[in-house]
C-alpha positions in Angstrom: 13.7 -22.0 -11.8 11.3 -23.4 -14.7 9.8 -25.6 -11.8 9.5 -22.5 -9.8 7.5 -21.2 -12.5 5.4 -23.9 -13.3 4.5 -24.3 -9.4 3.0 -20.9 -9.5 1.3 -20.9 -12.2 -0.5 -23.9 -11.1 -1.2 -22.2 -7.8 -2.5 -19.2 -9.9 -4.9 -21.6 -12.1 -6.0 -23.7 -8.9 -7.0 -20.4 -7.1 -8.9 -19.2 -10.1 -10.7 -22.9 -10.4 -11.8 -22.4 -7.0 -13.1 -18.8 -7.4 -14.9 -20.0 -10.2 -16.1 -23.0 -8.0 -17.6 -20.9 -5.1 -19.0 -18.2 -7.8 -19.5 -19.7 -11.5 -21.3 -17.0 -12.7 -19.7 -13.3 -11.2 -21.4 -11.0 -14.0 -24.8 -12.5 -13.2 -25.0 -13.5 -16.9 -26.4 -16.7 -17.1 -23.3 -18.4 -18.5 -20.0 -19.1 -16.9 -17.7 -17.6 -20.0 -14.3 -15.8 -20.8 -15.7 -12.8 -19.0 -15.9 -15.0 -15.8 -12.6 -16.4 -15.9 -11.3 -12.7 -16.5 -13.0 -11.7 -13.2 -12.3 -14.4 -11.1 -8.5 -13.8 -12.2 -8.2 -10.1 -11.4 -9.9 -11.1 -8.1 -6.9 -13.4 -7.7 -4.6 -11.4 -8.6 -5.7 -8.3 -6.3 -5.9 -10.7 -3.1 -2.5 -11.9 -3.8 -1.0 -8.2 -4.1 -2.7 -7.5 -0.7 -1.2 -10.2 0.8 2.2 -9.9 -0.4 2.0 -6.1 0.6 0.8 -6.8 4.4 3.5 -9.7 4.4 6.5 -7.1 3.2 5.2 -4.6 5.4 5.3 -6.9 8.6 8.8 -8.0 7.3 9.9 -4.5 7.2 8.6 -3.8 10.7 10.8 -6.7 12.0 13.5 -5.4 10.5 13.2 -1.7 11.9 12.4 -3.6 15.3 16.0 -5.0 15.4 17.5 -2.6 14.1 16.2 -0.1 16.4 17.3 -2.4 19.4 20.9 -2.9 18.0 21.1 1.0 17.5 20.2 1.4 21.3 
């Protein structure tokens, strides 16, 4: 479980890094600081709740899929 954990959060960091790769600088500042990272993390954070909602709602239509046919 503690691998788990450590495996995402190293996901998480990596996917921050590279936000903060493609766009340094997201308030436009002129330095790359705290309020950077912050953004770039909430950014991360929002794309990954999107895609585990589309991902749960295409699970969930699978499921109503086959359970309509094996009502029928």
């Amino acid at each position: 479980m503690g691998t788990l954990v450590v495996v995402v959060l190293v996901a998480f960091a990596a996917w921050v890094g590279w936000k903060l790769f493609k766009k340094p600088d997201a308030n436009n500042d002129g330095v790359v600081d705290a309020k950077d990272v912050l953004h770039a993390a909430k950014e991360v954070a929002s794309e990954a709740k999107a895609e585990a909602v589309e991902v749960a709602g295409k699970a969930v239509e699978k499921v109503k899929k086959a359970r309509a046919k094996k009502a029928k």
